[in-house]
C-alpha positions in Angstrom: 32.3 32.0 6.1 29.5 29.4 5.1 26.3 30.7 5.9 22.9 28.1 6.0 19.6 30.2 5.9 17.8 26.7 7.4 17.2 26.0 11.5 18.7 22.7 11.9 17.7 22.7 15.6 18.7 19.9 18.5 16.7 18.6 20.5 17.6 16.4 24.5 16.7 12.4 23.6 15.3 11.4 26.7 18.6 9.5 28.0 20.0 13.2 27.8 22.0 13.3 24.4 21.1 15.2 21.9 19.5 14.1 18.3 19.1 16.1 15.3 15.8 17.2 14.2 15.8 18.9 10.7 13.1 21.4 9.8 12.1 20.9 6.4 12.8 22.6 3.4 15.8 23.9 4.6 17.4 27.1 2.6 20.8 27.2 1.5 22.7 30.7 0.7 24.3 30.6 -2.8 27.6 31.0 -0.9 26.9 28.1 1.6 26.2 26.0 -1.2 29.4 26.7 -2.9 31.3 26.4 0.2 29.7 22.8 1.0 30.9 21.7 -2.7 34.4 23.5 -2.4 34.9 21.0 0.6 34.5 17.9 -1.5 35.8 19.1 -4.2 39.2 20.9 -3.6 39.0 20.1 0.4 39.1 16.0 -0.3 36.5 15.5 2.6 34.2 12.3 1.5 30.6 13.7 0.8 29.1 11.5 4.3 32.0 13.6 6.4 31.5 17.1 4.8 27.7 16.6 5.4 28.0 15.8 9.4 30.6 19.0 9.7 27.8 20.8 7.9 24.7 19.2 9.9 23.7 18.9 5.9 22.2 15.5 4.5 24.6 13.3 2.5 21.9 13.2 -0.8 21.4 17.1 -0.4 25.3 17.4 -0.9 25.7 14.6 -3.2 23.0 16.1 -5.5 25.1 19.7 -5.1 28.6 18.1 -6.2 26.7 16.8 -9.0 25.1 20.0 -10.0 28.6 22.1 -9.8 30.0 19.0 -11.9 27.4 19.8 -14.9 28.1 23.2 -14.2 24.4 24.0 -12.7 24.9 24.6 -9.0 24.1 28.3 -9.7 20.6 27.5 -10.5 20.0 25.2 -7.8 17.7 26.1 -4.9 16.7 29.5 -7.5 13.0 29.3 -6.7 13.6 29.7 -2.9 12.9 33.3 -1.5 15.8 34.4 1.2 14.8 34.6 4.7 15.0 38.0 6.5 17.7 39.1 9.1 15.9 38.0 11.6 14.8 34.3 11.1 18.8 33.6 9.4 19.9 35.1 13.3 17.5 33.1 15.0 18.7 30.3 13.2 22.4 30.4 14.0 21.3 31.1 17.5 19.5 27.7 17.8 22.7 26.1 16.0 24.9 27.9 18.6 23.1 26.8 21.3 22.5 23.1 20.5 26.5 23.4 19.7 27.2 24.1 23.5 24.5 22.2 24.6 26.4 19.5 23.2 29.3 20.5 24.2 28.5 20.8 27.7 27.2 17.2 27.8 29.8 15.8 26.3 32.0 17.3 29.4 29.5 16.1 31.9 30.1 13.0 30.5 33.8 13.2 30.7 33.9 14.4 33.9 31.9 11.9 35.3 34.2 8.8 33.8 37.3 10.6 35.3 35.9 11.1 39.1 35.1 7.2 38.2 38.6 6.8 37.5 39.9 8.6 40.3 37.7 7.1 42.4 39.1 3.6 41.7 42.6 5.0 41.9 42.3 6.2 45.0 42.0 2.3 46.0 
């Protein structure tokens, strides 16, 4: 299971969708790393496509593939302190969250063109 010790966290735009705010200095598990990399590599997913699955930046990836390619991915992200229990919880929480957040306005949405629909039907 890929694990991402960083709080990618989505915020409501004001016409209701979502955007994607990024904290900075996000921190990446050894594992999640080698995941991300595995999915390029072995998976055939383009580095732009294996990014959005990820909610990972397409130069933060790019730079990864590169690492594991000179045999150095190991050492990446090696000054970085892990965070506690706690904070990595929290942070798939706000993932979760934003996850059906988006979910659930992506069925408002659908909902909403199909009473249209029915409604013009019904004519």
């Amino acid at each position: 299971m890929l694990k991402k010790e960083d709080t990618n966290v989505k915020a409501e735009n004001n016409d209701g969708g979502v955007r994607m705010e990024r904290i900075p200095y996000g921190k990446y598990t050894k594992e999640f790393r080698e995941e991300a990399v595995r999915l390029v590599v072995e998976g055939g997913l383009s580095i732009p496509e294996a990014g959005r699955r990820l909610s990972l930046a397409s130069s933060t990836l790019s730079n990864w593939v590169r690492a594991h390619k000179a045999g150095k991915l190991s050492e990446v992200g090696g000054k970085y302190k892990p965070l506690g229990e706690k904070e990595m919880e929290l942070a798939r929480l706000k993932r979760e969250l934003a996850e059906v957040r988006m979910e659930r306005d992506i069925l408002k949405k659908a909902a909403a063109y199909f009473a249209k629909e029915s409604q013009r039907g019904a004519r």
